[in-house]
PAVO-476132 format. One record per residue (C-alpha): chain; x negated, y negated, z negated; residue in one letter. Coordinates in nm, 3 decimals. Layout:
REM PAVO-476132
ATOM  unit       px       py       pz  code
ATOM     A        X        Y        Z     a
...
***
This chain:
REM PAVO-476132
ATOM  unit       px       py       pz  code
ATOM     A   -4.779   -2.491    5.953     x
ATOM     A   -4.564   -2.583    5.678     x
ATOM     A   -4.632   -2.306    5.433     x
ATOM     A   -4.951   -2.394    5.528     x
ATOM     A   -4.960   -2.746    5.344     x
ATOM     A   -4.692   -2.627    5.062     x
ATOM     A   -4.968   -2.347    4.933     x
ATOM     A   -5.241   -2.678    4.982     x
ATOM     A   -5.015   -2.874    4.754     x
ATOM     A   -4.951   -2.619    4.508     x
ATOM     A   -5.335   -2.521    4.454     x
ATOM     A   -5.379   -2.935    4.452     x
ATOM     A   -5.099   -2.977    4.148     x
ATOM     A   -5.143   -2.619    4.020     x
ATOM     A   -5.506   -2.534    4.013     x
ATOM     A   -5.440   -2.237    3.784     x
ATOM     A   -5.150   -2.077    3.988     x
ATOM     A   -5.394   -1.793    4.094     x
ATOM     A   -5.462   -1.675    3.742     x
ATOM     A   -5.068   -1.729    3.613     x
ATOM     A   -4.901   -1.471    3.581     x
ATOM     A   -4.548   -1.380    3.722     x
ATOM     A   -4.287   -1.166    3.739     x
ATOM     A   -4.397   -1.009    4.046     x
ATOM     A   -4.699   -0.858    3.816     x
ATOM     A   -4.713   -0.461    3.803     x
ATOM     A   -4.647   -0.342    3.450     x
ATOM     A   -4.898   -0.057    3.507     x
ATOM     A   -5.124   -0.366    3.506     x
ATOM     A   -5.063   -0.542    3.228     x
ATOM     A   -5.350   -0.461    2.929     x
ATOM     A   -5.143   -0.583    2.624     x
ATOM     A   -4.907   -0.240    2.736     x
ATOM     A   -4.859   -0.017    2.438     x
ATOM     A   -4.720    0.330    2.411     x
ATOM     A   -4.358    0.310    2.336     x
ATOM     A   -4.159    0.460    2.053     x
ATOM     A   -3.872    0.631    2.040     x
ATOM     A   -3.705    0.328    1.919     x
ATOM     A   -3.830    0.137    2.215     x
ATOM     A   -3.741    0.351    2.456     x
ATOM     A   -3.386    0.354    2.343     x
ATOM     A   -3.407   -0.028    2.320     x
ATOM     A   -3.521   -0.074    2.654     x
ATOM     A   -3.339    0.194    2.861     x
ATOM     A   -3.040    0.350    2.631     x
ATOM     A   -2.799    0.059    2.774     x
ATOM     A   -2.543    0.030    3.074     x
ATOM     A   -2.395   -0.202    3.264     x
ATOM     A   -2.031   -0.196    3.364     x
ATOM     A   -2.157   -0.077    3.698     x
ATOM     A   -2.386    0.159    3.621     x
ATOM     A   -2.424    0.477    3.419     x
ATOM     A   -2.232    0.847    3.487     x
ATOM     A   -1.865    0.786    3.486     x
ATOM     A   -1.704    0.876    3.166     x
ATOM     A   -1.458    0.684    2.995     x
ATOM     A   -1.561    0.355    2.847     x
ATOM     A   -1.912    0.442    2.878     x
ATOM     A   -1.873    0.716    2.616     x
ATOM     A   -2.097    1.044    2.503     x
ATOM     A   -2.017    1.313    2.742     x
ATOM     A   -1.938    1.642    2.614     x
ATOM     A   -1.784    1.948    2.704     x
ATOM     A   -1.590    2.011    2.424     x
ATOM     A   -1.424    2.308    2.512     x
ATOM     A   -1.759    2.519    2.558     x
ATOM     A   -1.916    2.363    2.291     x
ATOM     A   -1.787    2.398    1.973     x
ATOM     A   -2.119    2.245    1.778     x
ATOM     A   -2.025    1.855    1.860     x
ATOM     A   -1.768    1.773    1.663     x
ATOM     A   -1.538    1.471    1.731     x
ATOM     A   -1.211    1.220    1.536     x
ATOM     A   -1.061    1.118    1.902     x
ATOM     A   -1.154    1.307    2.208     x
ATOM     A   -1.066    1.185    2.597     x
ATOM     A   -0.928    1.521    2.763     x
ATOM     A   -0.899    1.515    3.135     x
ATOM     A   -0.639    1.705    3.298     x
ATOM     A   -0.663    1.704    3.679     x
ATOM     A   -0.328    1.895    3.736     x
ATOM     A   -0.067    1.784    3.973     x
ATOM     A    0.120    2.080    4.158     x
ATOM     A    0.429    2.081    3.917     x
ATOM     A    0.562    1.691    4.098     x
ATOM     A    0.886    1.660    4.291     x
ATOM     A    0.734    1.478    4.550     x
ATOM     A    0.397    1.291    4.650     x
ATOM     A    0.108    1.449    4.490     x
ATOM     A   -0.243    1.340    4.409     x
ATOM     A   -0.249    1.299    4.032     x
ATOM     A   -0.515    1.513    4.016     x
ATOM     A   -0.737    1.270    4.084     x
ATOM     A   -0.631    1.047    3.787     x
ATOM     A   -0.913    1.150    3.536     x
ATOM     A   -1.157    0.997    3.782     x
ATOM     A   -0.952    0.710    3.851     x
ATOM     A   -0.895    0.585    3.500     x
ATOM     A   -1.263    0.654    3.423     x
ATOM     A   -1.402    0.462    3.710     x
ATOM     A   -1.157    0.208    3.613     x
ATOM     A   -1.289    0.170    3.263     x
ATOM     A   -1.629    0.077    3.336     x
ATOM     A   -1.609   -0.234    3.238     x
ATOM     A   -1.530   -0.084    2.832     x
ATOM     A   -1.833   -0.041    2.690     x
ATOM     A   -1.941   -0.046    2.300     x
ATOM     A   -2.077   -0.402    2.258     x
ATOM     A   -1.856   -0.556    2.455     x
ATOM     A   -1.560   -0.389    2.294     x
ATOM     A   -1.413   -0.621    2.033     x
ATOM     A   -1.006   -0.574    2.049     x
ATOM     A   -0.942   -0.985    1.908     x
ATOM     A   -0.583   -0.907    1.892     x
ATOM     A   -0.640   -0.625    1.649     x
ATOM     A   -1.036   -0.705    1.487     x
ATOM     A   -1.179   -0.414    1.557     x
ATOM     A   -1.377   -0.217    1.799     x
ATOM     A   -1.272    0.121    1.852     x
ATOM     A   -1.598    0.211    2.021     x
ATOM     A   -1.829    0.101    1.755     x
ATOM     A   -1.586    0.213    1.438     x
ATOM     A   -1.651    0.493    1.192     x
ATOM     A   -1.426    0.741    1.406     x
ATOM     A   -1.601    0.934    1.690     x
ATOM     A   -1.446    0.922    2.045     x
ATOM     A   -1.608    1.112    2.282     x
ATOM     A   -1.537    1.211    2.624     x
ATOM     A   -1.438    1.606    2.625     x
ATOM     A   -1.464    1.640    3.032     x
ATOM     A   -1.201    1.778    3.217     x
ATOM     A   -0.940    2.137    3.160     x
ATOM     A   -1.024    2.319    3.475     x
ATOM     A   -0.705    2.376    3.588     x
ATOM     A   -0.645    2.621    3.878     x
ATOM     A   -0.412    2.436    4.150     x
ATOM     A   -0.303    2.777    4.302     x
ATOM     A   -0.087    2.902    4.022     x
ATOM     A    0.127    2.687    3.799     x
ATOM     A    0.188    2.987    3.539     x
ATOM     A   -0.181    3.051    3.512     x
ATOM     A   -0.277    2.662    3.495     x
ATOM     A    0.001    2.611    3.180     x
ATOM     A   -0.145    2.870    2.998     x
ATOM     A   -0.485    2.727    3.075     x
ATOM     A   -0.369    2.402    2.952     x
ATOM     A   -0.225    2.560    2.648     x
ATOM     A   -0.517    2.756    2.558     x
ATOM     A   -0.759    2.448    2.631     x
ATOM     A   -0.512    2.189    2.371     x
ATOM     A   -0.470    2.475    2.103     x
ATOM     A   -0.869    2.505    2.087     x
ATOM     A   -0.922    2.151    2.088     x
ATOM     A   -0.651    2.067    1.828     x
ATOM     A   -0.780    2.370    1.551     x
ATOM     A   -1.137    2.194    1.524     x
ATOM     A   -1.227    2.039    1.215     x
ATOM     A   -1.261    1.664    1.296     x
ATOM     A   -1.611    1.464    1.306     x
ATOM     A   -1.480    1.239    0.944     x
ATOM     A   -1.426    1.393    0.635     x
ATOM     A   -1.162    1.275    0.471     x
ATOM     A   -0.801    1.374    0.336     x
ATOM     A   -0.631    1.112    0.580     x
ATOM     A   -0.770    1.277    0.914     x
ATOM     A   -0.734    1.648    0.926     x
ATOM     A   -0.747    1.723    1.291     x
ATOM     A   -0.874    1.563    1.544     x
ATOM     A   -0.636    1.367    1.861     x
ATOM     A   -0.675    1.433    2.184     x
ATOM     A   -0.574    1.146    2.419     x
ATOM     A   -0.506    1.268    2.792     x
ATOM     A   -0.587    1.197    3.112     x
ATOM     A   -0.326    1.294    3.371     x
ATOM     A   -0.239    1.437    3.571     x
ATOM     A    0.105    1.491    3.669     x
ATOM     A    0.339    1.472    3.366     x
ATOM     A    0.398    1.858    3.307     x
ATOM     A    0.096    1.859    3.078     x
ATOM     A    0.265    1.707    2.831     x
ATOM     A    0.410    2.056    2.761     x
ATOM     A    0.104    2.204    2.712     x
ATOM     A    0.001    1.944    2.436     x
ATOM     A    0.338    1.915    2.222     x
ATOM     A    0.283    2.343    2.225     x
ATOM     A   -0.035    2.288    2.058     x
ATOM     A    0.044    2.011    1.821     x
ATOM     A    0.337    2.195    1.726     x
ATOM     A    0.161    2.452    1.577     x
ATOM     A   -0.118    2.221    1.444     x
ATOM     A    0.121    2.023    1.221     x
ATOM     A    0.370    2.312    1.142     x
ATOM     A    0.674    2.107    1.257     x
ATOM     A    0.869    1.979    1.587     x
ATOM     A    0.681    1.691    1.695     x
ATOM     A    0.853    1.314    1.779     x
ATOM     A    0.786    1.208    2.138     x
ATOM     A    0.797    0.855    2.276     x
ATOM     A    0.827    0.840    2.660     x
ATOM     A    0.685    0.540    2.816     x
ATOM     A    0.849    0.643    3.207     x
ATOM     A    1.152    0.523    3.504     x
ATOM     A    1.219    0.869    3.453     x
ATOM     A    1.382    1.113    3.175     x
ATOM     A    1.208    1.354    3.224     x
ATOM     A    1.471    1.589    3.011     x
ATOM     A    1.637    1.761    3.328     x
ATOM     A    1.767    2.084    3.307     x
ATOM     A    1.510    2.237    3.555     x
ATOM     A    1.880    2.367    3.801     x
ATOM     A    1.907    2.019    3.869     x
ATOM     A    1.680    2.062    4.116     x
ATOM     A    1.956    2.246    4.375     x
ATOM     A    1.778    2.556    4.537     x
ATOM     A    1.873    2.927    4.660     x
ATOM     A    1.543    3.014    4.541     x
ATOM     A    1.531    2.905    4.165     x
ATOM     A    1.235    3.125    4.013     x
ATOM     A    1.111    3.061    3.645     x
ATOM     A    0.767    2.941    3.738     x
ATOM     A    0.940    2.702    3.940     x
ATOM     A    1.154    2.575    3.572     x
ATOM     A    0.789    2.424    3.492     x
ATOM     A    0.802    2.110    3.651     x
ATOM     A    0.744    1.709    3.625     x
ATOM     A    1.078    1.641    3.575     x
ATOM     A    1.183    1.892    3.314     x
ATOM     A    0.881    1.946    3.086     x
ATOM     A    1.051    1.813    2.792     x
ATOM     A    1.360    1.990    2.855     x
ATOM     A    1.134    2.297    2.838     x
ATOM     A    0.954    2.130    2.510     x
ATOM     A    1.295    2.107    2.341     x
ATOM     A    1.396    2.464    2.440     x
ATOM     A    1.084    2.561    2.258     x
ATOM     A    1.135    2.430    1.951     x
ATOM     A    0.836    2.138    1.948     x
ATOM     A    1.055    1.804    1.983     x
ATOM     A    1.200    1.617    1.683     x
ATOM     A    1.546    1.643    1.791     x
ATOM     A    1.706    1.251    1.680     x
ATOM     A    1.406    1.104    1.633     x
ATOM     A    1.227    1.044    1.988     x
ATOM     A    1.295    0.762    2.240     x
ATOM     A    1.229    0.705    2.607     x
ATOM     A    1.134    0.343    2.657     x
ATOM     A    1.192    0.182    3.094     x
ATOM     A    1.412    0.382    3.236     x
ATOM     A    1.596    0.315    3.563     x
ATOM     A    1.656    0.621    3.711     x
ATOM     A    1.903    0.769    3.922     x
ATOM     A    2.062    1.098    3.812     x
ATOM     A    2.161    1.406    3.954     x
ATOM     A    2.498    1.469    4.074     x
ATOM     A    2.880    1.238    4.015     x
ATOM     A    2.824    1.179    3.678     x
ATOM     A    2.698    1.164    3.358     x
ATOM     A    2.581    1.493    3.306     x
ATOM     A    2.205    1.401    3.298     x
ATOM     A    2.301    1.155    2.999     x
ATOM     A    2.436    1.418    2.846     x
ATOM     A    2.173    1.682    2.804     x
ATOM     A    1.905    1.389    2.698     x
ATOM     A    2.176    1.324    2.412     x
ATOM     A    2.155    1.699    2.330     x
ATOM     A    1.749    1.678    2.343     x
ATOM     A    1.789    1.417    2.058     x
ATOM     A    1.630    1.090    2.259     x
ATOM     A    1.672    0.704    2.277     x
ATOM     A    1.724    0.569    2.606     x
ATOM     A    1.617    0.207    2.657     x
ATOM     A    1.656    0.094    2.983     x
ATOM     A    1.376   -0.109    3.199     x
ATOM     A    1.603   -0.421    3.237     x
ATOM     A    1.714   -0.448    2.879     x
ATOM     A    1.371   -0.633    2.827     x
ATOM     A    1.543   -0.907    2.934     x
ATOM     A    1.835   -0.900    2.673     x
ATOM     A    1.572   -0.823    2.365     x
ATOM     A    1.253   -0.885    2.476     x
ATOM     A    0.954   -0.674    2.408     x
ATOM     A    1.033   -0.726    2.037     x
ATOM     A    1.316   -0.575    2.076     x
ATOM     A    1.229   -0.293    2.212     x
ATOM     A    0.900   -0.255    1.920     x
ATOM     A    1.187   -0.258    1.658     x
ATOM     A    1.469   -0.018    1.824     x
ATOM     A    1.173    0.242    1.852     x
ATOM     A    1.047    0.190    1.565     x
ATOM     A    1.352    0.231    1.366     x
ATOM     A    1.442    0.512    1.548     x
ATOM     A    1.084    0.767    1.528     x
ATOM     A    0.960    0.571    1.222     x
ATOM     A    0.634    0.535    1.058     x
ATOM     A    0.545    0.856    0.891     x
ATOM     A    0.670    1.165    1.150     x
ATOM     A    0.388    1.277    1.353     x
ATOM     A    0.417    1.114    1.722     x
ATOM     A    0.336    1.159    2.058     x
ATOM     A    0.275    0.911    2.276     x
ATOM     A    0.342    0.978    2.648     x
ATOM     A    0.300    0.701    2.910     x
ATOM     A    0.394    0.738    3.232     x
ATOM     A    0.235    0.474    3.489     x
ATOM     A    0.554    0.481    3.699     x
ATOM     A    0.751    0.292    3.409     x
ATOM     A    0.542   -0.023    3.585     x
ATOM     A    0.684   -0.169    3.847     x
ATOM     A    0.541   -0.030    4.195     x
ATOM     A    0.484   -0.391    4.328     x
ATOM     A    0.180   -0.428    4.062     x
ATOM     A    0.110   -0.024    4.028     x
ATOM     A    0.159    0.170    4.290     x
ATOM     A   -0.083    0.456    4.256     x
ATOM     A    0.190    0.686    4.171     x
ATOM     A    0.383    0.965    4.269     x
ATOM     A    0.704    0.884    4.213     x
ATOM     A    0.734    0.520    4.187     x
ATOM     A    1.093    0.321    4.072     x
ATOM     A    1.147   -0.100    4.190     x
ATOM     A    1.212   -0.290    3.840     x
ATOM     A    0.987   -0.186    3.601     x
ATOM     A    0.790   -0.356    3.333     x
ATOM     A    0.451   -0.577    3.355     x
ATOM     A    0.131   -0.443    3.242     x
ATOM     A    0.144   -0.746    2.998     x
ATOM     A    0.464   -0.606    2.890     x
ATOM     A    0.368   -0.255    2.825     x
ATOM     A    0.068   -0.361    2.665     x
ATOM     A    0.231   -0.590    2.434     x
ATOM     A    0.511   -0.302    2.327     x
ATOM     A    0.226   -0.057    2.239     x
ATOM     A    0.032   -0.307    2.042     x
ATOM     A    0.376   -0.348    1.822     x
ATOM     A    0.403    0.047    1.794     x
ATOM     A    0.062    0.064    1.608     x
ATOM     A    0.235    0.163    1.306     x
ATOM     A    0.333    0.483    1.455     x
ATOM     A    0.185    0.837    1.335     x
ATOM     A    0.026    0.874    1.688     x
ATOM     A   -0.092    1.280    1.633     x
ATOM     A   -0.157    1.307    2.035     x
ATOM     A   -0.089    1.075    2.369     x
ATOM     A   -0.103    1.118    2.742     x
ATOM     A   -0.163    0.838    3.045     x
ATOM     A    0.004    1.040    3.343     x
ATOM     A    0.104    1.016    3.714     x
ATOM     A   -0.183    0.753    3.822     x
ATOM     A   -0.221    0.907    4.198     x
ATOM     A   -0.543    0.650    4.329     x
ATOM     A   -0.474    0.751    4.718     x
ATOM     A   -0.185    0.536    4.671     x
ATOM     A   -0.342    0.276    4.476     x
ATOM     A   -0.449   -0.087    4.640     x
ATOM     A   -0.788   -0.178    4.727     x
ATOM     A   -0.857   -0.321    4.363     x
ATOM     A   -0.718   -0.034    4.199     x
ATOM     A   -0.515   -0.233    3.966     x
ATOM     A   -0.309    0.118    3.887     x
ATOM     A   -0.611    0.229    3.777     x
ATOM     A   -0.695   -0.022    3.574     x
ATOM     A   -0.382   -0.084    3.383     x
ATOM     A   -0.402    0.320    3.299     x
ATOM     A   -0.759    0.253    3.147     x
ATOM     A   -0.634   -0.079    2.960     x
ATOM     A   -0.340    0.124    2.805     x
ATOM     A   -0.609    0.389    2.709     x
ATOM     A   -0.786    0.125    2.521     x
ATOM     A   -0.492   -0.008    2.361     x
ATOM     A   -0.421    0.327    2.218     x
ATOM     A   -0.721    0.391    2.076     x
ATOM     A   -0.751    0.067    1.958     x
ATOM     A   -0.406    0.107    1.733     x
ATOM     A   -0.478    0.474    1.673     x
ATOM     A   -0.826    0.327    1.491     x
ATOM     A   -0.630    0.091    1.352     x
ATOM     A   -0.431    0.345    1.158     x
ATOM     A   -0.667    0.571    1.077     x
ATOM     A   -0.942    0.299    0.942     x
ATOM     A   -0.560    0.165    0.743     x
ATOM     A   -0.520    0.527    0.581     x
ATOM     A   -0.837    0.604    0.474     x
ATOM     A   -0.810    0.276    0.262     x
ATOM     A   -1.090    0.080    0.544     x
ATOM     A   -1.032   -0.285    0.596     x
ATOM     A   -0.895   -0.359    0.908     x
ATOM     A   -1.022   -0.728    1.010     x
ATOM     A   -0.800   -1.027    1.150     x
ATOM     A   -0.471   -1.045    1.326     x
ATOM     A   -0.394   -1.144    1.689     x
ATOM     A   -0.532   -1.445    1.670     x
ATOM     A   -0.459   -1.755    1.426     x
ATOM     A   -0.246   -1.642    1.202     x
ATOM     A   -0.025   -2.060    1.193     x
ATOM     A    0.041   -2.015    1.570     x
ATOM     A    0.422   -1.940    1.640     x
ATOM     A    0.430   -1.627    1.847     x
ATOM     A    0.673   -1.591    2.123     x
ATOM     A    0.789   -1.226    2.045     x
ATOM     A    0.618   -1.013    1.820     x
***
């Protein structure tokens, strides 16, 4: 009865409401319909939402770079769903997903880095997202040299830009447990012709003699590990011996002693501690890597989502109580933008052991986008490109950097 006199009152005050059109109206309907163009098609339907679209990172191109060699590319997201080199819970090799899924919410026009001026999505550099390695998970031997293979094809492309500045194009990882790292420094060893500097964003060192794990039945397959990948590196030749630095440590180490200590000072790092952030502050730690790796060495950058404390991350495999904040992490890398970043790696993000609102996640995809955003930065810096704004007003006293 009452819709009833509400459609009489609406035909009494609305006498046209028949003929008005609405946005109930079928399109296939509608005479003033023209036949799009190709511009309007992409206007109306080339766009997606945080929440919708095929999950690549940031919303970006999809291509599988390794098969096809015709798409050429400046900075290219690698996925590398390996995990069964780790000491103890597995699962990172489900991070790729993760961190994509995670960075949804990226996308190109709403991608504006304010601290830095720039958008790395929308700059003259082409990122694109190169798919995943398929790495086998029932032989470790077989899955390094498929890792090896993959970064050596991937690094010996000719990049997307032309210019002097940018000879080769980076590859920024997906983990993954941390082994892979290995298989990138190989290939950017031979790419640049020289030993390549590593900073280590991790709780652990990730230098241990591989025999530091105690066993009866020590093979050499089993020497390729999680825990001893740079130790490897090193014995290779591709670390800058003296001029790399770990950065949150607060591990325990093997054994009475110091012995651990010991063969990290032999493998040429800087150890800064998770807990001297309180004596220096994140400044401090900016300027004691920076003076030790400086500005001009090629770099790579190797982050570790355990160096976060477990209470705000846990999605990890091996987590350590004490680490850093994400806002502490994030505002160390975005003082280490002057560094020669040639390569870099977000490892060890396990999502089965992530919370409901995958916040591991989704600091690994916000450290991501800080990397990219500095490694832009650079880049757009070298090839003589202005690089807009600062921070943010450039009076206000900062508290650190």
């Amino acid at each position: 009865m009452l819709l009833r006199w509400m459609i009489v009152i609406a035909a009494c005050f609305w006498p046209d409401a028949a003929k008005a059109s609405s946005f109930y109206d079928n399109p296939e309907q509608d005479p003033l319909q023209s036949q799009d163009t190709a511009e309007d098609l992409h206007n109306k339907w080339d766009f997606e939402w945080g929440f919708s679209g095929i999950s690549t990172f940031a919303h970006l191109k999809h291509v599988k770079c390794l098969s096809n060699r015709d798409v050429p590319f400046d900075i290219g997201i690698i996925g590398v769903p390996f995990d069964t080199a780790v000491s103890y819970r597995p699962g990172a090799r489900f991070g790729p997903r993760a961190i994509r899924a995670a960075s949804a919410r990226q996308t190109s026009f709403r991608g504006f880095n304010p601290r830095r001026g720039l958008n790395p999505y929308s700059s003259p550099l082409t990122i694109l997202d190169c798919g995943d390695i398929p790495t086998t998970p029932f032989d470790n031997a077989l899955a390094l040299h498929q890792m090896s293979t993959a970064y050596h094809e991937l690094s010996t492309r000719a990049p997307a830009l032309s210019h002097p500045s940018y000879p080769k194009p980076k590859l920024l990882s997906l983990g993954g447990d941390h082994s892979i790292a290995l298989a990138a420094l190989r290939a950017l060893r031979k790419a640049y012709g020289e030993p390549i500097a590593v900073v280590h964003f991790d709780a652990h060192l990730d230098t241990w003699h591989p025999r530091k794990y105690p066993s009866a039945w020590a093979s050499a397959q089993s020497d390729f590990n999680h825990g001893s990948m740079f130790w490897l590196a090193s014995q290779e030749g591709l670390i800058q011996n003296g001029s790399s630095a770990h950065a949150g440590l607060r591990t325990r180490l093997s054994g009475d002693g110091w012995d651990d200590f010991e063969d990290d000072d032999r493998q040429g790092f800087l150890r800064i501690a998770a807990d001297e952030i309180d004596d220096f502050g994140t400044a401090g730690v900016v300027e004691r890597i920076l003076e030790r790796v400086g500005v001009e060495r090629p770099v790579y950058l190797s982050f570790d989502i355990d160096v976060l404390d477990p209470g705000l991350c846990p999605g990890t495999g091996t987590p350590e109580p004490g680490g850093w904040t994400s806002r502490e992490v994030i505002r160390i890398l975005r003082g280490l933008e002057a560094l020669n970043v040639v390569g870099a790696d977000v490892v060890e993000v396990a999502p089965a052991y992530d919370g409901a609102g995958e916040q591991t996640a989704l600091v690994a995809a916000q450290v991501v986008y800080e990397m990219l955003t500095s490694m832009v930065a650079r880049s757009l810096r070298e090839m003589g490109g202005e690089v807009m704004g600062k921070m943010d007003d450039p009076g206000r006293k900062r508290d650190e950097l």
